[in-house]
VMD Tcl script that draws the C-alpha trace (Angstrom):
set ca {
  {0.00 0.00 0.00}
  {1.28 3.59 -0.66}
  {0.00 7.13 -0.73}
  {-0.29 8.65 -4.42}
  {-0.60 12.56 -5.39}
  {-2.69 13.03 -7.49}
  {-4.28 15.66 -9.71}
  {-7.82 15.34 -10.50}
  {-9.93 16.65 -13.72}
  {-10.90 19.73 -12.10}
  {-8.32 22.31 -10.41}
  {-7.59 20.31 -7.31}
  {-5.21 17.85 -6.39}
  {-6.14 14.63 -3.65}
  {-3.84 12.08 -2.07}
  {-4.52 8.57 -3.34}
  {-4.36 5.37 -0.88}
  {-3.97 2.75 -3.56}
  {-2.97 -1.07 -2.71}
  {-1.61 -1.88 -6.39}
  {-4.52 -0.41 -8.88}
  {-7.12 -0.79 -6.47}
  {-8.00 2.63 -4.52}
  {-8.88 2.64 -1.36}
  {-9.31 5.92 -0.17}
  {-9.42 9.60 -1.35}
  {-8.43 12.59 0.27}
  {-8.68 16.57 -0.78}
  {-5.71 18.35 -0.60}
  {-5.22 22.44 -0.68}
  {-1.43 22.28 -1.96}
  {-0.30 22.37 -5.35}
  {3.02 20.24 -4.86}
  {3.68 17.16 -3.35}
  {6.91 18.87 -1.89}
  {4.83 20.71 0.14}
  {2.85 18.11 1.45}
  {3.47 16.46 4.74}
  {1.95 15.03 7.88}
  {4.15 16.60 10.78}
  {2.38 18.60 12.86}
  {5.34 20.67 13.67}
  {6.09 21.71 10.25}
  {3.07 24.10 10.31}
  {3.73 25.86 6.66}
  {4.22 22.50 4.61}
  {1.08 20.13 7.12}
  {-1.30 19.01 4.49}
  {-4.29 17.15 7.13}
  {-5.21 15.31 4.28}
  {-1.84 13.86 3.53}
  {-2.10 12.67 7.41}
  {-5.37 11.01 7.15}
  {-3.96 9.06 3.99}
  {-1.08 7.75 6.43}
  {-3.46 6.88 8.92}
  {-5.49 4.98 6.48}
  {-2.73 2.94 5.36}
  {-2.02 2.19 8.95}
  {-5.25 0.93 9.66}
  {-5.36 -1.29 6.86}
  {-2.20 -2.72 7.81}
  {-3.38 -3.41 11.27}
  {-6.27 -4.97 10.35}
  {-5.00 -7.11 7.33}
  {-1.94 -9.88 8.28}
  {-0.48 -12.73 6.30}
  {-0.20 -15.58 8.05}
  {2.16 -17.81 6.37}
  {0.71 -21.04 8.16}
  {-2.16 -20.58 5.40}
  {0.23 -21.98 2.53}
  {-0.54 -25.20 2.89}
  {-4.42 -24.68 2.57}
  {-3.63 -22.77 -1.01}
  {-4.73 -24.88 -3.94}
  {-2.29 -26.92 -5.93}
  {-3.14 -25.01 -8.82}
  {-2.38 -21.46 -6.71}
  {0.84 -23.20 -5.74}
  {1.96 -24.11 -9.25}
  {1.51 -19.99 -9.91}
  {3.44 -18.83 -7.41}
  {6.08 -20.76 -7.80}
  {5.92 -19.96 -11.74}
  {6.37 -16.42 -10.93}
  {8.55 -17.04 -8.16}
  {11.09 -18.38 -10.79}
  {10.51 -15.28 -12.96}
  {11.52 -13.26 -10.38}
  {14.97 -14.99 -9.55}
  {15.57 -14.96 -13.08}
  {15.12 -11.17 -13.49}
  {17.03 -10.81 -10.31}
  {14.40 -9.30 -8.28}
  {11.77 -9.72 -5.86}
  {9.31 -11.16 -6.17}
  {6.65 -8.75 -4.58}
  {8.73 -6.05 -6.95}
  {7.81 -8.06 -9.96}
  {4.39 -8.18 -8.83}
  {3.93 -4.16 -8.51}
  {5.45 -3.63 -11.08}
  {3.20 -5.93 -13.58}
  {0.51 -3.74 -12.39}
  {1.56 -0.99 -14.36}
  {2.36 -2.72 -17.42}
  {-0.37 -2.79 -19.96}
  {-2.36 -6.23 -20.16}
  {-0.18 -7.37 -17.44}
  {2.78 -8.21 -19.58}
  {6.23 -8.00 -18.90}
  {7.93 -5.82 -21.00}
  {11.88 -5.87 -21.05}
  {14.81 -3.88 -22.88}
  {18.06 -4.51 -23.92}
  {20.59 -1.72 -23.39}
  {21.77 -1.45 -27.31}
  {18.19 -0.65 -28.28}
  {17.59 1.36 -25.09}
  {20.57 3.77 -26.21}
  {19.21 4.04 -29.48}
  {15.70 4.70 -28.54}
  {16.53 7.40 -25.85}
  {19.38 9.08 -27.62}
  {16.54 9.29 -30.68}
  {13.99 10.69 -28.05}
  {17.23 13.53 -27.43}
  {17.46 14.82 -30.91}
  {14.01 14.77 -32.09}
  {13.82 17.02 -28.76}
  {16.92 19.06 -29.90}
  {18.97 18.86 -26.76}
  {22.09 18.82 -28.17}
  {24.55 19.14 -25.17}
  {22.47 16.05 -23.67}
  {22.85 13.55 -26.73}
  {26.68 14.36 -27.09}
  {27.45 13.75 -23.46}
  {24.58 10.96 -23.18}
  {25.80 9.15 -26.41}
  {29.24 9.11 -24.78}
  {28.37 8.03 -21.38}
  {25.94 5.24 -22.59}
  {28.17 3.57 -25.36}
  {30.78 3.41 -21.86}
  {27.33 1.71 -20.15}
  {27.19 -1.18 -22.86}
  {31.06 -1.48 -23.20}
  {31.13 -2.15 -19.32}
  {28.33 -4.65 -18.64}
  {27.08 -5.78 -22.43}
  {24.12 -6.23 -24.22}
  {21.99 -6.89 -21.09}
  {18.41 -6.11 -20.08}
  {18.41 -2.46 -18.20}
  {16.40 -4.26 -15.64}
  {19.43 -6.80 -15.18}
  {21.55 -3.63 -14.21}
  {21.87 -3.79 -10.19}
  {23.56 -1.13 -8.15}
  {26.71 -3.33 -7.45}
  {27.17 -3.44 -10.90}
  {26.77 -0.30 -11.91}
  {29.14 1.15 -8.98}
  {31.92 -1.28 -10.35}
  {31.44 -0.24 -13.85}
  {31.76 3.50 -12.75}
  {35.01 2.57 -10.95}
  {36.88 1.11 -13.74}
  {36.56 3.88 -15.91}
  {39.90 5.05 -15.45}
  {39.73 8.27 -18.00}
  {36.71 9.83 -15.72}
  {37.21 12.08 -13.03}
  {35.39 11.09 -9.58}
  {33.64 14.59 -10.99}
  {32.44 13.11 -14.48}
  {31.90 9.71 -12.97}
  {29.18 11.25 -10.56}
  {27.61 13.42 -13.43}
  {27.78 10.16 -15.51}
  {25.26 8.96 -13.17}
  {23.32 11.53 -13.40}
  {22.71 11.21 -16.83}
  {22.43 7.22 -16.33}
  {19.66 8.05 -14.00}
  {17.87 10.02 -16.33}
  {17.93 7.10 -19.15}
  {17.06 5.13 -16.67}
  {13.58 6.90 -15.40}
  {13.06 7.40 -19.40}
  {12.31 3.79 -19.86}
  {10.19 3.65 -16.41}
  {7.84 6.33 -17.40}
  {7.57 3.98 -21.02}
  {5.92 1.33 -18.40}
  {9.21 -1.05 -18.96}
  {9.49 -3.54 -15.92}
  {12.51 -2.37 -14.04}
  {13.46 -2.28 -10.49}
  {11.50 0.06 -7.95}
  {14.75 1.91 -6.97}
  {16.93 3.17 -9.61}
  {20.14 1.21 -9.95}
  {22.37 4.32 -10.46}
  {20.70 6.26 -7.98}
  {23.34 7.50 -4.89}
  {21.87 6.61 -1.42}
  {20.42 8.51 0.86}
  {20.19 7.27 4.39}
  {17.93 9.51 5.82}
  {15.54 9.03 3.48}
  {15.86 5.46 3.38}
  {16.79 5.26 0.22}
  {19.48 2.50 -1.03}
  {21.83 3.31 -3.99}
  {25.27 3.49 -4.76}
  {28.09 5.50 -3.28}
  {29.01 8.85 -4.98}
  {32.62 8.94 -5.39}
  {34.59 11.62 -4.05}
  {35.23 14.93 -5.63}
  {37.89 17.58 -3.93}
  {36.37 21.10 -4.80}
  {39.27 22.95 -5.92}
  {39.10 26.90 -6.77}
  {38.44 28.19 -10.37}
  {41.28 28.50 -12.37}
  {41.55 32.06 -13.30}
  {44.54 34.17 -14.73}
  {46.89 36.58 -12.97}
  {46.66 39.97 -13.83}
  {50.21 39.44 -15.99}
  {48.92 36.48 -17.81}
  {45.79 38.90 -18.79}
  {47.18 41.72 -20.24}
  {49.24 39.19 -22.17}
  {46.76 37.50 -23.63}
  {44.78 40.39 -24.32}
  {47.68 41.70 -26.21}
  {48.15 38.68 -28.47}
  {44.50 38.20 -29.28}
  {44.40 41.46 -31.15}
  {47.18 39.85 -33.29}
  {44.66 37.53 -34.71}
  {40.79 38.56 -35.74}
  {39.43 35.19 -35.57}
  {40.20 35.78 -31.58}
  {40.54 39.53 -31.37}
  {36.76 40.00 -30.19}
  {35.65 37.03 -28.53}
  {38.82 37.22 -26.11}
  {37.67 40.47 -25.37}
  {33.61 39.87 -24.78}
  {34.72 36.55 -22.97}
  {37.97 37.80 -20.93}
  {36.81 41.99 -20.31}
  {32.73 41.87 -20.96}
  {31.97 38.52 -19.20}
  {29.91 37.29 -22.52}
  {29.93 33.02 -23.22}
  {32.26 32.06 -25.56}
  {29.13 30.22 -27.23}
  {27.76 33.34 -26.97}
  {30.24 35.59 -28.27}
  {30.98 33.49 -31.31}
  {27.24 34.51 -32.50}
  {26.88 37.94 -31.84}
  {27.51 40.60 -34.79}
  {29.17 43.89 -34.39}
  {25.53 45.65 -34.44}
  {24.83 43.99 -31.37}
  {27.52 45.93 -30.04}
  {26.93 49.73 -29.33}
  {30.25 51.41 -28.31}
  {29.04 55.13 -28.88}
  {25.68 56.44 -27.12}
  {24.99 54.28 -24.41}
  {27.87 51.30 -24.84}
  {26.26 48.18 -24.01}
  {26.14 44.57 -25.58}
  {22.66 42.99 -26.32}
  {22.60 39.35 -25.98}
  {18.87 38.36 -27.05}
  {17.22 34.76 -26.22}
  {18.79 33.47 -29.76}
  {21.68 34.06 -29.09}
  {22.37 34.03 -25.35}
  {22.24 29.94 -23.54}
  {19.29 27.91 -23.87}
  {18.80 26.52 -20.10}
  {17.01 22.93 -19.57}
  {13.80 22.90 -20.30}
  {10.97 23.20 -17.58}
  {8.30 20.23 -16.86}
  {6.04 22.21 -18.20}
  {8.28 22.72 -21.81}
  {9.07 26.46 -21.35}
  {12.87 27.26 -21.89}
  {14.67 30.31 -20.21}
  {17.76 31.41 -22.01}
  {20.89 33.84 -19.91}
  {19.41 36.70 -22.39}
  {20.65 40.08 -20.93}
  {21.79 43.93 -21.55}
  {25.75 44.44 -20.29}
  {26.43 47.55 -19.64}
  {29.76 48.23 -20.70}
  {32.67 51.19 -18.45}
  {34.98 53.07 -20.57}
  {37.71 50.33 -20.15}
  {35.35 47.71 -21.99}
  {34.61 50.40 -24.59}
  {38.39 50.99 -25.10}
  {39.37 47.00 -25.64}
  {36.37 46.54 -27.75}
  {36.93 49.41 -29.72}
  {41.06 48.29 -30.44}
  {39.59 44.54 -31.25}
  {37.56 46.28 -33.78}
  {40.17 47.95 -35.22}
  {42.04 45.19 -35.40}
  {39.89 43.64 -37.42}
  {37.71 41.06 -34.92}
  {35.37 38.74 -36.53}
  {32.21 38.92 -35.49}
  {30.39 35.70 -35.76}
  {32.83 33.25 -36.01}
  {32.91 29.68 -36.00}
  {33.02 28.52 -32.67}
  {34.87 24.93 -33.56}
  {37.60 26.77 -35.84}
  {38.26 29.51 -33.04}
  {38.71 27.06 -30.07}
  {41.76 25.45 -32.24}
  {42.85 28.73 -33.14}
  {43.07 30.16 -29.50}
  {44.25 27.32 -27.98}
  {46.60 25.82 -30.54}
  {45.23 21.89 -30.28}
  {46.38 21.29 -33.43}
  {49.00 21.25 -35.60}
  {47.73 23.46 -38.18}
  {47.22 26.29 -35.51}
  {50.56 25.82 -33.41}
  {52.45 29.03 -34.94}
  {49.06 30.81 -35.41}
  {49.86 34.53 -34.00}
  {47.00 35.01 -31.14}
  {47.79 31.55 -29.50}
  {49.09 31.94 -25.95}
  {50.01 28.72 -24.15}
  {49.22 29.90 -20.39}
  {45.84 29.01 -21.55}
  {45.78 25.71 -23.21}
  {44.18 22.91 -21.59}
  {42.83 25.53 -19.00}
  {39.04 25.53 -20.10}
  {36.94 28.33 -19.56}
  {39.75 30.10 -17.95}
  {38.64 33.42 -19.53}
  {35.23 33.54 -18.28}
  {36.24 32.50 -14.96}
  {38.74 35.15 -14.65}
  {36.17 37.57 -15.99}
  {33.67 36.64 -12.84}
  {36.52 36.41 -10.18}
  {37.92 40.23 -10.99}
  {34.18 41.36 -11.54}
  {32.97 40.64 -8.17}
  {35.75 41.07 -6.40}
  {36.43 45.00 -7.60}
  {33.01 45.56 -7.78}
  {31.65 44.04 -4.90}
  {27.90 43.18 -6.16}
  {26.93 39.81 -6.40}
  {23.69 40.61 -8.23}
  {25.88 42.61 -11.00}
  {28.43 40.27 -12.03}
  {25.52 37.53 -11.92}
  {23.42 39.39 -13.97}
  {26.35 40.73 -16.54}
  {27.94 36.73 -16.87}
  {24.58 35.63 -17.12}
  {24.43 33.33 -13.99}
  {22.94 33.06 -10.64}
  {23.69 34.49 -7.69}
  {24.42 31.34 -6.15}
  {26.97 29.91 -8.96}
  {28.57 33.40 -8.04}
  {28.53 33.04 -4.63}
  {29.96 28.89 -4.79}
  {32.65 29.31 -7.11}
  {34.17 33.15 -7.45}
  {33.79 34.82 -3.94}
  {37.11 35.51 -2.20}
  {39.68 34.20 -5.21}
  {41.33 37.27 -6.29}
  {42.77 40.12 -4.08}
  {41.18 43.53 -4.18}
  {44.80 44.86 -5.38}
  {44.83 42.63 -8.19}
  {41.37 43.15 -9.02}
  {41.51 46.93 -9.48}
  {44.59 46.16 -11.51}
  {42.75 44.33 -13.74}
  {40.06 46.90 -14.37}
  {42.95 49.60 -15.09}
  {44.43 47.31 -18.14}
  {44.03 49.57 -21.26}
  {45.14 48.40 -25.08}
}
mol new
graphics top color blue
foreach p $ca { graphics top sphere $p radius 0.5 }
foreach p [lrange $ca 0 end-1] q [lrange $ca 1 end] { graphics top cylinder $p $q radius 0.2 }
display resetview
């Protein structure tokens, strides 16, 4: 038996005491998110009554109805034959057997309905691009072709969290850092094919644990949070200096390093978008600025903002300019250019090698000096395009204030 949130036709929402597909009781609820919803009486702002009588429902019911397991021997022969059938089934799909029970429920007709991992990849990276997330089916096409190399062409409900723990460790080429976001993503794949109705396990097998809710899973694996990388105020000026050597990196160093615009960004915006005369300011608009995840409900925010640029911005975008900064540019081509990864790039004038391998060393530079001169959390958020909160994690008390207002004096 468990309590279900539900939302009925009209504009209010009930918990649900169901026992499998049967329902046994209905209650009204007056909140609009299950979050919110809670029977402790001393959490007065999120106590839903209703979600309390549901509990005491279930408890009831649980009181009143017992198995006793002396009662086997006066089942049928014919009810015995079944449950040992589907006891069987469940020791083959390596689960329980009450899971496999539950689980049928759901399943239209009653049917089992299993997956392979090779087709599961193909389905859900399909589901990705029809959707156009992009950034999702590189990274999830990546991580999942590692998910079949590692355990086969087995079921996804044969995946256990033992296994998939094991798998993560012998990836030697991740990071503890990518391993965990790895799971993330498996996770995600994972719920995909459990929305679908596919019989899988109740819990997630790449899930991370949570003890105090209970919950089992595997272990996350250990990730040492180590400061932004971010250039001296030397390094800077140097770069600066040897981007206006090159347009193809003359004017995105700038926005990026100086303006705190994306590089993604940056590489689509056109000179027009730039005003450097009347009131200097950049205008990133939603189709050009990042496309965040989209909502439940399908909308999708973007980082579209207004920067308001100081005379010191004016005077390094106006000397990229002259020098001749391309404006768009091809993101792919520039990233080889700047960082000289490969050969055909290596003497390319522009290239500086205090920055290669160091990857979004600009922008975090950019946000470190920004905040730290300035002192407003809200402005550097808003100008970079971020929260407050990725501010105040990751760029709060990295740079000195000496260096900082160095850093704002640097002219062309």
């Amino acid at each position: 038996m468990f309590i279900r949130y539900v939302k009925a036709k009209k504009n209010f929402h009930y918990h649900r005491v169901q026992d499998g597909q049967k329902v046994l009781a209905r209650f009204r609820c007056k909140k609009d998110n299950p979050k919110k919803c809670n029977g402790d009486f001393k959490d007065k702002e999120n106590y839903c009554q209703a979600y309390r009588l549901a509990q005491n429902k279930i408890a009831d019911i649980s009181g009143k109805t017992k198995i006793d397991i002396a009662n086997l021997d006066e089942l049928s022969d014919s009810d015995k034959v079944q449950l040992l059938e589907a006891l069987t089934i469940a020791k083959s799909n390596n689960v329980k057997l009450t899971s496999l029970v539950r689980t049928a429920e759901t399943v239209e007709g009653g049917e089992i309905k299993h997956i392979n991992l090779i087709e599961a990849r193909e389905k859900y990276l399909e589901r990705l691009k029809e959707r156009g997330y992009k950034a999702q089916h590189r990274k999830a096409s990546g991580v999942l072709k590692e998910l079949i190399q590692g355990f086969g062409n087995i079921g996804l409900h044969e995946v256990t969290p033992e296994g998939a723990q094991v798998w993560a460790s012998k990836v030697k080429r991740w990071s503890n850092q990518f391993k965990n976001r790895s799971l993330v993503s498996c996770m995600s794949f994972w719920n995909y094919f459990k929305q679908l109705g596919y019989t899988l396990q109740i819990h997630c097998p790449f899930q991370f644990a949570d003890e105090s809710k209970n919950r089992p899973g595997i272990s996350p694996f250990p990730v040492i949070v180590l400061p932004k990388d971010v250039l001296s105020v030397r390094e800077s000026k140097k770069i600066l200096r040897q981007a206006l050597t090159n347009p193809y990196t003359a004017a995105i160093v700038v926005l990026v390093l100086v303006c705190g615009v994306r590089t993604e960004e940056a590489a689509r915006l056109v000179w027009d978008d730039i005003e450097l005369e009347d009131i200097p300011e950049i205008e990133i608009s939603p189709f050009k600025a990042k496309k965040f995840r989209p909502k439940p409900d399908g909308t999708v925010h973007t980082a579209a903002r207004t920067i308001e640029l100081t005379d010191q911005q004016v005077a390094w975008l106006k000397a990229a300019k002259e020098a001749g900064g391309m404006l768009p540019v091809n993101l792919h081509t520039y990233n080889k250019k700047l960082s000289g990864r490969n050969d055909a790039y290596k003497k390319v004038e522009g290239v500086s090698s205090w920055i290669k391998g160091r990857q979004n060393v600009l922008r975090h530079t950019y946000c470190s000096m920004h905040v730290a001169h300035y002192k407003s959390i809200g402005n550097t958020a808003h100008f970079a395009g971020n929260s407050e909160r990725t501010i105040k994690n990751n760029y709060l008390k990295r740079i000195k204030p000496t260096d900082a207002e160095q850093f704002w004096e640097l002219l062309p």
